[in-house]
Backbone as ProteinMPNN parsed JSONL, in Angstrom:
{"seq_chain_A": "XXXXXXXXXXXXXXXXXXXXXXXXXXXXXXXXXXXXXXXXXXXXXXXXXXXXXXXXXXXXXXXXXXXXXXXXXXXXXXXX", "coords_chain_A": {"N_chain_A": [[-14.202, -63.107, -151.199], [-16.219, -60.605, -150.91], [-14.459, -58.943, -152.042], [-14.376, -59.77, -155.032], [-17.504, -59.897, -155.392], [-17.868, -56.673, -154.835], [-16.174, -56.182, -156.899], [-17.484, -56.532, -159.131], [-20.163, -55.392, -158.711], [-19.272, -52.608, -159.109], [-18.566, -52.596, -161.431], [-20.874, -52.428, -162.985], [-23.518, -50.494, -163.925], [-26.079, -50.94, -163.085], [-26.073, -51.215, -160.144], [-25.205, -50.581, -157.03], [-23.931, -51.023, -154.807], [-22.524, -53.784, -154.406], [-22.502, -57.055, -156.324], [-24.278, -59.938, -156.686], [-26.005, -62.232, -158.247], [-25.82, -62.928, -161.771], [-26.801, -60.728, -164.195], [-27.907, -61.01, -167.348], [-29.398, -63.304, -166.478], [-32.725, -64.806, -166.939], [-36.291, -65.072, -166.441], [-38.118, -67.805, -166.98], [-41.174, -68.932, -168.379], [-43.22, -71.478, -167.191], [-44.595, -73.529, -168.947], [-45.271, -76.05, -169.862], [-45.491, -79.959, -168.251], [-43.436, -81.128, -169.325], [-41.375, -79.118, -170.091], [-40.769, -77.928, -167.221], [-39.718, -80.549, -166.369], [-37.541, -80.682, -167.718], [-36.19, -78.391, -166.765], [-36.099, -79.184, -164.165], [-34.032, -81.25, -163.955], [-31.513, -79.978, -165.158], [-31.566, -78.244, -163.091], [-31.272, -80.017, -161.119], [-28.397, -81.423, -161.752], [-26.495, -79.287, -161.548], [-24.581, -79.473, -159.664], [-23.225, -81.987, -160.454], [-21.919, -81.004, -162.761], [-20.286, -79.08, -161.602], [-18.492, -80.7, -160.697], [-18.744, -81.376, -157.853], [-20.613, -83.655, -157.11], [-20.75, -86.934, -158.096], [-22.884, -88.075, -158.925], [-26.238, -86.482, -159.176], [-28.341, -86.816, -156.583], [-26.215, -87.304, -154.86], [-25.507, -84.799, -154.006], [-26.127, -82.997, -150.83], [-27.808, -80.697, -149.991], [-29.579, -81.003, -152.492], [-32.751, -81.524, -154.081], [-32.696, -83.378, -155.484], [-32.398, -85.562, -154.476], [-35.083, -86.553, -153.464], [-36.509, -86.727, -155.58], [-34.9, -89.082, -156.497], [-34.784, -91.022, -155.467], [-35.615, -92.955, -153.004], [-35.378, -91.691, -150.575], [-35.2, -89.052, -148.097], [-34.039, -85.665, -148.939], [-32.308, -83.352, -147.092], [-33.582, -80.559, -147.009], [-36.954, -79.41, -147.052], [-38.793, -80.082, -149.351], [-41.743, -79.437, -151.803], [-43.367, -81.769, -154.076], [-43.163, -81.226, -157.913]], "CA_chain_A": [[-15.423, -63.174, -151.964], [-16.743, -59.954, -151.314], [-13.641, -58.378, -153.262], [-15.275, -60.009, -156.064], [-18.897, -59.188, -155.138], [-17.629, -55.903, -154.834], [-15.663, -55.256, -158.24], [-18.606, -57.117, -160.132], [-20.69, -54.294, -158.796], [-18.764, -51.481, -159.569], [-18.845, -52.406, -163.43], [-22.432, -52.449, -163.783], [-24.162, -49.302, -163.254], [-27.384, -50.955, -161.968], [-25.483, -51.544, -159.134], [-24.901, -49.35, -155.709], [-22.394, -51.79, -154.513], [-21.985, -55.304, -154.79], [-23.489, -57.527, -157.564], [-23.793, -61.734, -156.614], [-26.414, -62.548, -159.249], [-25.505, -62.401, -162.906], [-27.478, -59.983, -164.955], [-27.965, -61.954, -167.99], [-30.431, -64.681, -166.123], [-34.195, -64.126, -167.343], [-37.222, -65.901, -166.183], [-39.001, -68.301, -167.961], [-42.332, -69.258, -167.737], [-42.437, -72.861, -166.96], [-45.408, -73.901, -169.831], [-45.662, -77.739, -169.799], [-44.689, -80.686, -167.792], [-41.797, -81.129, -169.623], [-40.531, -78.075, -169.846], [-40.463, -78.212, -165.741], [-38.581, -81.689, -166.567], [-35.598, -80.293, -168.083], [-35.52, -77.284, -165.56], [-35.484, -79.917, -162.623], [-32.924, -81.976, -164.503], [-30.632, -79.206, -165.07], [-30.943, -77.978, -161.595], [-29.948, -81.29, -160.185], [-27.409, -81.923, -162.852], [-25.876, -78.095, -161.668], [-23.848, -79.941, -159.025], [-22.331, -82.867, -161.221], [-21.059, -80.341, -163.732], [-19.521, -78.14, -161.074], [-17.427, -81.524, -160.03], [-18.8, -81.536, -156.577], [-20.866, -85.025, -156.533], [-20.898, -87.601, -159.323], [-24.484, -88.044, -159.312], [-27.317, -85.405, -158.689], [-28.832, -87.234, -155.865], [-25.287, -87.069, -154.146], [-25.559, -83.305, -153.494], [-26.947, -82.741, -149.806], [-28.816, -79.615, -150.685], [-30.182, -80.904, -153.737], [-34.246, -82.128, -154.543], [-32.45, -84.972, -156.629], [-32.367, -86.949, -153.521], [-35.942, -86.85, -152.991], [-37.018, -87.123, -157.007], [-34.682, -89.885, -157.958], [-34.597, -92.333, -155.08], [-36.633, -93.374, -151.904], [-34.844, -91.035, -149.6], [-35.344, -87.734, -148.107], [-33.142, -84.393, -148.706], [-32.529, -82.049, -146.147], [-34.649, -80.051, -147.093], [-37.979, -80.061, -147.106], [-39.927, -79.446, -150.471], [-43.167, -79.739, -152.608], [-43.224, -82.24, -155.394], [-44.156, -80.741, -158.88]], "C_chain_A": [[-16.064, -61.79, -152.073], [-15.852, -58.76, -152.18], [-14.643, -58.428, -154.113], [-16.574, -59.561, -156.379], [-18.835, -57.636, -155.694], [-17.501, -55.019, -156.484], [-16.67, -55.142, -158.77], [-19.508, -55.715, -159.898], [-21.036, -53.113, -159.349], [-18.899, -51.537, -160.932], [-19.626, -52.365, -163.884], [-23.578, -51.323, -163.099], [-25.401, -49.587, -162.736], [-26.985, -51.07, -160.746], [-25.222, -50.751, -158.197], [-23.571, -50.021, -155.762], [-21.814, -52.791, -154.736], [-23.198, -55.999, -155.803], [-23.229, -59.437, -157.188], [-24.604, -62.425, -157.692], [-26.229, -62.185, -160.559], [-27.262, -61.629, -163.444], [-28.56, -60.351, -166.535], [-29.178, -63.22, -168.007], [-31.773, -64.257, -166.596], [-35.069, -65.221, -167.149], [-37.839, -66.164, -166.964], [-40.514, -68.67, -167.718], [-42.228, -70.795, -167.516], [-44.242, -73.215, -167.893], [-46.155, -75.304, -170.092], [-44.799, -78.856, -168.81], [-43.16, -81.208, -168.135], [-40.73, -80.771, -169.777], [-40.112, -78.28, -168.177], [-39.755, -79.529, -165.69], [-37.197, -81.228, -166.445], [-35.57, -79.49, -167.293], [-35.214, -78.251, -164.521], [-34.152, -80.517, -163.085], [-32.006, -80.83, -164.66], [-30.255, -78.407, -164.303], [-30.281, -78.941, -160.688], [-28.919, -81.615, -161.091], [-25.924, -80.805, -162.255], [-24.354, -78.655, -160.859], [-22.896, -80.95, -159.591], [-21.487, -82.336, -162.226], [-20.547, -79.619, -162.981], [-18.073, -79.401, -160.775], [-17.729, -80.904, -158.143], [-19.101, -83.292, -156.036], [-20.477, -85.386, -158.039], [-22.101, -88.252, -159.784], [-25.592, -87.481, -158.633], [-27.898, -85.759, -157.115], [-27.708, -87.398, -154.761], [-24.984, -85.848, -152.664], [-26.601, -83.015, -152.448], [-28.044, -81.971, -149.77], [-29.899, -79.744, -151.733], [-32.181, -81.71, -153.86], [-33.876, -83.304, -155.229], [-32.879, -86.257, -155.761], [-33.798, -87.46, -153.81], [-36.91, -87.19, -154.93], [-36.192, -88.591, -157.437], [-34.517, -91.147, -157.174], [-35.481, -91.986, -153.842], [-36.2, -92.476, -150.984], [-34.658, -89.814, -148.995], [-34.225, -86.853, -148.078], [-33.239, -83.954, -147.633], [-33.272, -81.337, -146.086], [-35.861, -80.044, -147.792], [-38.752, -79.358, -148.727], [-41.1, -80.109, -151.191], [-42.703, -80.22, -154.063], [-43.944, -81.722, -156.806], [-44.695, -81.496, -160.014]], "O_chain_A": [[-16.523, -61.541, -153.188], [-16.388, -57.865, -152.833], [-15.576, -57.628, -154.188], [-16.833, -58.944, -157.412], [-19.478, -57.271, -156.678], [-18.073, -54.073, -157.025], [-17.104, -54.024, -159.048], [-19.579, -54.943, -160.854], [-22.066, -52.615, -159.803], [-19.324, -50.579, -161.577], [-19.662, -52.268, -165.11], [-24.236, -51.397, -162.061], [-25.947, -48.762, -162.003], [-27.983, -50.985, -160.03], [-24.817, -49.735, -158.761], [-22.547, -49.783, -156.404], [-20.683, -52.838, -155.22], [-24.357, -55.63, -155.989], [-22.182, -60.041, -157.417], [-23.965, -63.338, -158.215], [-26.457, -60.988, -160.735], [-28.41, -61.945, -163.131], [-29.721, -59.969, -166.677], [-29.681, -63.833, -168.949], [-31.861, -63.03, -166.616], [-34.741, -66.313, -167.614], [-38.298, -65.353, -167.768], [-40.876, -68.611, -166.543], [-41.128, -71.325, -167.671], [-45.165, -73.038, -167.098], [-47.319, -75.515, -170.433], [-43.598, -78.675, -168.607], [-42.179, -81.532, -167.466], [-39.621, -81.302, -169.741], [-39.037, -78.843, -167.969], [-39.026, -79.573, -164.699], [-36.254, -81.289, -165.656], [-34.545, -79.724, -166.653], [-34.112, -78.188, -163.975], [-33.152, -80.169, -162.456], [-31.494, -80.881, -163.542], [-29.176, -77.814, -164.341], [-29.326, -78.879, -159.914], [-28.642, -82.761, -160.736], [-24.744, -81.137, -162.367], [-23.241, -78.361, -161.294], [-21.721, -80.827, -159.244], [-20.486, -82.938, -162.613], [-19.856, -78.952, -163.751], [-16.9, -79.041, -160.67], [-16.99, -80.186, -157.47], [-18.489, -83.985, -155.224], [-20.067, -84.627, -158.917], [-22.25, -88.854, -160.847], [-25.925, -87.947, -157.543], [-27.867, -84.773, -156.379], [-28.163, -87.643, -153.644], [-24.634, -85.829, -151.484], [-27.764, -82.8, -152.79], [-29.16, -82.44, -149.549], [-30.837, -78.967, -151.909], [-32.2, -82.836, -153.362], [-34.702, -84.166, -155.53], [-33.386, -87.345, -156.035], [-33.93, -88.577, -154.312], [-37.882, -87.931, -155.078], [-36.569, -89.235, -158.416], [-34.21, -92.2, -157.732], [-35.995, -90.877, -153.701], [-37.125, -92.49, -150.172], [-33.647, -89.305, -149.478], [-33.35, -87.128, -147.257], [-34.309, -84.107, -147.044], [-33.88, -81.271, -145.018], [-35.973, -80.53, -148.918], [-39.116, -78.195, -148.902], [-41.301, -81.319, -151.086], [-42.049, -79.615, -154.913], [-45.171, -81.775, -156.88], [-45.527, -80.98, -160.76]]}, "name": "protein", "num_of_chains": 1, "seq": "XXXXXXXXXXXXXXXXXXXXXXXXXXXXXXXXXXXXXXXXXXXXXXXXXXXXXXXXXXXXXXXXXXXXXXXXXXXXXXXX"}
C-alpha cells in the first residue's frame, strides 16, 4: 500500500511524498436538509457499492446502523 501511496505522490507536485486522498474531492456546503439527505445516503450506500455488505446498515463502521434501524453502531455519533 504504501508503494502506491508513494507513486501517487510522486506524480503530483503538491506532494512531498505520499498522496492517500484524491485531489479532485471539493467541499460542499451542506445548504438544506436534503441536501445532507443524499450526502448521508451516499455515504452509507459507499459500502454496498464497494461489494463489502449488501445493505448500508450491514457495514460495522457505518452511521447506517444507527439511522436506519433501532440499533447502535460502533461508533458513537451525533444525529443530524
Amino acid at each position: 500500500m504504501l508503494w502506491l501511496f508513494k507513486s501517487a505522490g510522486e506524480r503530483n507536485p503538491n506532494n512531498t511524498f505520499f498522496q492517500f486522498w484524491r485531489q479532485d474531492n471539493h467541499p460542499e456546503e451542506i445548504f438544506s436538509a436534503k441536501f445532507m439527505e443524499s450526502k448521508l445516503d451516499y455515504i452509507h450506500n459507499n459500502p454496498v457499492k464497494a461489494g463489502l455488505v449488501e445493505e448500508p446498515w450491514e457495514y460495522l463502521l457505518s452511521s447506517a446502523r444507527d439511522y436506519m434501524t433501532n440499533r447502535k453502531g460502533l461508533l458513537e455519533i451525533d444525529f443530524v
